[in-house]
N, C-alpha and C positions, 0 to 999 in steps of 0.2 A: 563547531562554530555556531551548530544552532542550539546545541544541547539546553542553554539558558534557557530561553524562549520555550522551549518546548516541555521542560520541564516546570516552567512556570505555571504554564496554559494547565498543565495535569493536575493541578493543584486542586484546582476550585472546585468544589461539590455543586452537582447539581439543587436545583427548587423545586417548589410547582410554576415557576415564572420564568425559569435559564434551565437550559442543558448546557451540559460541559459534554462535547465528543469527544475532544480528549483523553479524559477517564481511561477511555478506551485505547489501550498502548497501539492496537494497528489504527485506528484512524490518527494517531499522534505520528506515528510514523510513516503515512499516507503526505502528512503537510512537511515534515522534515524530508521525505522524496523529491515535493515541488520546490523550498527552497532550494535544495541542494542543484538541483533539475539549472533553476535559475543561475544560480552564482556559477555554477560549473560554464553555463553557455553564456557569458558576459551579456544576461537581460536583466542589469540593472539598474534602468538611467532615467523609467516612470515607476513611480508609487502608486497607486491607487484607491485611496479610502472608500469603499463605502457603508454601509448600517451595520448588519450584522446579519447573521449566518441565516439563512430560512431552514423550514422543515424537509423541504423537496431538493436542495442541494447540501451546501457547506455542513451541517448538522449531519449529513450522511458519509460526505466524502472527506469531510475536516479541510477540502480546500475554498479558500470564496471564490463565488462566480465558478463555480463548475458545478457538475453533477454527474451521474452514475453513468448515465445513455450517454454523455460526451466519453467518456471514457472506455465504453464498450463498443461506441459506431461510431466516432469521430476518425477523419483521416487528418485531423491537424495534426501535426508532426509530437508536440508535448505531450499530446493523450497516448498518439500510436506506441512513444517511448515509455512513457512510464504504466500503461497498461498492464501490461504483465504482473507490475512490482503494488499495485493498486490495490487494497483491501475496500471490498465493497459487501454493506450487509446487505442492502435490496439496491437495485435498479430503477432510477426514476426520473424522467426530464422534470427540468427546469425550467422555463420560459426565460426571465431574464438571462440565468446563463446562455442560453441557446442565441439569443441575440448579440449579448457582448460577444462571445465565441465566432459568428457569422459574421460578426468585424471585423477581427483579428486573423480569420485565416488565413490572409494572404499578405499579413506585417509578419515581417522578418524580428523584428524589437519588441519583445514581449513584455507587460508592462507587469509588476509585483504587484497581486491582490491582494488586499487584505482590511478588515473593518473597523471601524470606530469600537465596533464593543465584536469582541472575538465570539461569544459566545450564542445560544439562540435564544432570544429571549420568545416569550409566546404567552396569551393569554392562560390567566389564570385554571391548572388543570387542563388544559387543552394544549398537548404538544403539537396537535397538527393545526396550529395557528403561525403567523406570526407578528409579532408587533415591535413598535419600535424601541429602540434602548431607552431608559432614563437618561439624566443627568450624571444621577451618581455612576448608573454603571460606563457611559459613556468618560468618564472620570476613572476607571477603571480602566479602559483599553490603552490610556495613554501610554502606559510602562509599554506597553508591545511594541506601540510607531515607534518608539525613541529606540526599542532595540534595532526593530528593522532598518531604522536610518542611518544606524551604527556603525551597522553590519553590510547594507548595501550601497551606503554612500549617495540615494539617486537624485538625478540633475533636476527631477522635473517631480512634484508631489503634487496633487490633485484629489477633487473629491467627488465619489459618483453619489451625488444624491448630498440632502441638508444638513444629515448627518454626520457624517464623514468633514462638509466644509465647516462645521458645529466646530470638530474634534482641532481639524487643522489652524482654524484659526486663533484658537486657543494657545497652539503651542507654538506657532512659529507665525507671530502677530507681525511680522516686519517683513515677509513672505506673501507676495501674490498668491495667494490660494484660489486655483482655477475650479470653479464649479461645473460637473459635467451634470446634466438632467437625468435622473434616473430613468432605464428604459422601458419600466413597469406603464402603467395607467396610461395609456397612451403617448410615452414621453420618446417613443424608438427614434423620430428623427429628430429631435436636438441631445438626445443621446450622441447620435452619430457626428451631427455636427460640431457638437463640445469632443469628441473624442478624435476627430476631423484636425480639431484647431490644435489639441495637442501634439499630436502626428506633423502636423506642421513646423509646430516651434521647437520639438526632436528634429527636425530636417536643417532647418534654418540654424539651430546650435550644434550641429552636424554630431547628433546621438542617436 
C-alpha cells in the first residue's frame, strides 16, 4: 500500500543543501513501520503538515516530529510498539517533537505527520543546520500529500507552521486550511491551542 511513496522518497539523491534519509533502506522502512503503524490502528482522520525534516529528528528516524530518545524512553503506546522494529543510527532529542509528543500522550486519535518538503534541507555544507524549504522544493513535496490523502482518506488536513499552510493551500484552495503555530521560538502555547481547536472539531464531527 505504501510501496509507491516509499519508493518514490528513495529516489532523490542527496546535495550540499537536502539530505534524502531515505537512501537509506532501514530508515525508509522506519517510515513504512509508522504508516502501516497508523492505517493498521484506524488513525486516520488528521493530516498534519509541517516544514520539513530537522537534523536532530526526522533526518534520523525518517519519521516527522519524532526523534530517537522518544522512541527509546517514551511510554506512549506508538514508540513502546514499534520500538523494537525501529532502526536508529544515533540517539538524540528533539525539542519540538518532545513538545508535540507531550500533547498527544494522552489522545487516543493520533494525527498522520508529515511535511511540506520530505526531505532535510540545511544551510549550505552544513548538515547540522536547518533551514527552511524553497518554493521549488516545497513544489516538490506535493506528489507525497496527494499520495498520503489517497491512501488515508483524512477528515481533517492542517498545517503546523507557514509552510505546510504555504503547501496546503495551494492544493486544496476551496478547503479551510487550519494554521497550527509552530511550537519552536517560543510558539508552545498557541501551538497547543491551534492543536486544542483541532481536537475539538475531531470531537464535534465525532472522529
Amino acid at each position: 500500500m505504501f510501496t509507491t511513496i516509499i519508493n518514490e522518497l528513495r529516489k532523490r539523491t542527496s546535495s550540499n543543501t537536502v539530505f534524502n534519509p531515505y537512501q537509506n533502506e532501514k530508515v525508509a522502512n522506519n517510515l513504512q513501520l509508522y504508516f502501516e503503524y497508523l492505517y493498521k490502528n484506524n488513525q486516520n482522520n488528521i493530516l498534519l503538515i509541517g516544514e520539513a525534516p530537522g537534523y536532530k529528528g526526522c533526518r534520523i528516524t525518517g519519521i516527522p516530529f519524532t526523534s530517537g530518545e522518544l522512541f527509546t524512553n517514551s511510554e506512549i503506546k506508538i514508540f513502546k510498539d514499534l520500538k523494537d522494529e525501529i532502526f536508529l543510527e544515533k540517539i538524540e532529542s528533539e525539542n519540538t517533537a518532545t513538545i508535540i509528543w507531550n500533547y498527544l500522550k494522552n489522545k487516543d486519535n493520533l494525527p498522520i505527520f508529515w511535511n511540506s518538503f520530505p526531505y532535510h534541507p540545511f544551510n549550505i555544507d552544513n548538515p547540522k543546520s536547518n533551514r527552511a524549504p524553497n518554493n521549488e522544493e516545497i513544489e516538490e513535496g506535493k506528489f507525497y500529500i496527494e499520495e498520503l490523502v489517497k491512501i488515508f482518506n483524512p477528515k481533517i488536513i492542517a498545517s503546523i507552521g507557514r509552510k505546510g499552510e504555504k503547501i496546503l493551500k495551494d492544493m486544496y484552495p476551496n478547503n479551510n486550511i487550519k494554521y497550527i503555530r509552530h511550537p519552536s521560538y517560543g510558539g508552545k502555547t498557541d501551538f497547543i491551542k491551534g492543536m486544542d481547536e483541532i481536537y475539538n472539531k475531531a470531537l464535534e464531527r465525532n472522529i
